[in-house]
Steps between C-alpha positions, in 0.01 A plus 500: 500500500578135391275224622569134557305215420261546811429857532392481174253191620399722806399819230334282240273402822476827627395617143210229552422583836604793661395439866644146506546393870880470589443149620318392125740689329784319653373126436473597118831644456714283720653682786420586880234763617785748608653434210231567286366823679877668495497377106144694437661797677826535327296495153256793652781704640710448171184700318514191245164417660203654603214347649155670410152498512352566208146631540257393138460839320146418507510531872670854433229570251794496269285376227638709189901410353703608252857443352647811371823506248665832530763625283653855611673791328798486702666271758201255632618452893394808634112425268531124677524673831237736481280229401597234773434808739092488426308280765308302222816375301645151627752476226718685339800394316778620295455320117676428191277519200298766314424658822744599795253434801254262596195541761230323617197754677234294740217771583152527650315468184553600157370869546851518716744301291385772213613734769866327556577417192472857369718644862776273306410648146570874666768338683866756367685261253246260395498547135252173404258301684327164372230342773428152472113465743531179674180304533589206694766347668636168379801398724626755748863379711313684791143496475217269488317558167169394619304726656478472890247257648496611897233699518396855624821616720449689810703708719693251633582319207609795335761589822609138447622625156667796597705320743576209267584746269749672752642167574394151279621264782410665825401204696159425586544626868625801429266585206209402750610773780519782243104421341352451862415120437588154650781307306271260430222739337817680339640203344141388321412832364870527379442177325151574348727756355752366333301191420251725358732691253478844688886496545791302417836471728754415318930618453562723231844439338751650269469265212877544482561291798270234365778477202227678247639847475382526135126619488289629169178640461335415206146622344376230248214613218283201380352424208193312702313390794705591801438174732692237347825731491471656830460143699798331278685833629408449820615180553893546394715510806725806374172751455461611866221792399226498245182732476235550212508864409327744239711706273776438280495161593298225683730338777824634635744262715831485679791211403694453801776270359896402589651643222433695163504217288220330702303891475586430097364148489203560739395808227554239235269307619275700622505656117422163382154458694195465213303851547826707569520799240758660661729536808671810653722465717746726791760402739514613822807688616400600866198492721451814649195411716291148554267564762216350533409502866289812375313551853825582695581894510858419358504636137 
């Protein structure tokens, strides 16, 4: 799907905020209400776009992660495929590199991410697995990486999820019928929320429309104290995902980035950062799965 000039405006804002009112959303990208609203729903119907809400793992009790580099004995599709079928994997993607496959696992604990990781050991085909522990989340395109601030949740609260999750902009009306409250009362615990970090609305998009088709994962070994690396790291524009891990190395990242050469020269650079003993590095030839609405029944 090609984009002009201003559905790209109205997606970068829907990336921001997810539940933008039509009427805001239309004074920031220059066109009418109706215009605006038919825009939004040409992008969802095109599947270019989806609007989420993304509930914190913590919220989950997610609290355990892993990225997993597979490499197979045969062709590595039908191993992706098995793997994007399990409930607690919210990536999987087809790589080139050592390894042919690459996961990430968000469980209930570590006591059950020792359990998934070795269902995709016995898994027919995989020939090689190499875990990388992740111990804290550093810049996430989806999630907040602080922990959430709202409080205790309660029933209500956690219906207001599930129907957010079903639907990111339901309106506040609408949302209010389905949880049994007033509009009013719907709208402020909807806002404690978001405000508090419990969940995020926001448009997942293909980063090929965005013009940055060409993404690399990357697992960097240093040679010293992780900080000073990781927050440089975190601040470049092309690395859209970083996480401290234990294993084989101590962060791995994403490069989302226009073309190879800027994959090349972001590596460079990144290679060139004083602690960094080594860089490994994978291209990514086809997302099989990036879901990370992980409290909706859809696999």
């Amino acid at each position: 799907m090609d984009l002009d000039r201003i559905d790209l405006a109205v997606v970068r804002e829907l990336q921001t905020d997810g539940r933008l009112a039509y009427e805001t959303l239309a004074q920031r990208v220059g066109l009418s209400r109706p215009a605006t609203r038919a825009r939004v729903q040409r992008l969802l119907e095109s599947g270019a776009v989806r609007v989420v809400a993304v509930v914190h793992p913590e919220v989950r009790g997610l609290t355990a992660s892993a990225h997993l580099s597979v490499g197979t004995d045969g062709p590595a599709e039908e191993v992706a495929r098995r793997i994007a079928a399990m409930r607690e994997a919210p990536f999987v993607s087809l790589i080139a590199g050592r390894h042919a496959v690459m996961a990430e696992l968000r469980t209930e604990g570590f006591d059950a991410l020792d359990a998934a990781i070795a269902r995709v050991r016995a898994l027919p085909g995989v020939a090689a697995l190499d875990p990388l522990t992740g111990v804290r989340h550093l810049k996430d395109p989806y999630l907040l990486t602080r922990s959430p601030s709202a409080g205790e949740l309660d029933g209500t609260d956690r219906r207001i999820l599930a129907e957010l999750e079903r639907d990111g902009r339901l309106p506040f009306a609408d949302l209010a019928e389905r949880v049994g409250l007033s509009p009013g009362a719907t709208r402020s615990r909807t806002l404690r929320l978001l405000d508090g970090g419990v969940v995020k609305v926001l448009a997942l998009v293909r980063p090929e429309v965005l013009g940055l088709g060409y993404l690399c994962g990357f697992a960097v070994r240093l040679t010293g104290d992780r900080e000073p690396v990781a927050a440089e790291l975190a601040g470049w524009e092309r690395v859209t995902f970083l996480s401290a891990c234990l294993g084989r190395a101590e962060l791995v990242g994403t490069v989302s980035a226009e073309s190879l050469g800027a994959v090349r020269a972001t590596l460079d650079s990144l290679r060139a950062l004083r602690g960094v003993r080594d860089v490994e590095s994978w291209m990514h030839l086809e997302l099989l799965k990036e879901r990370y609405d992980l409290g909706t029944s859809s696999a």
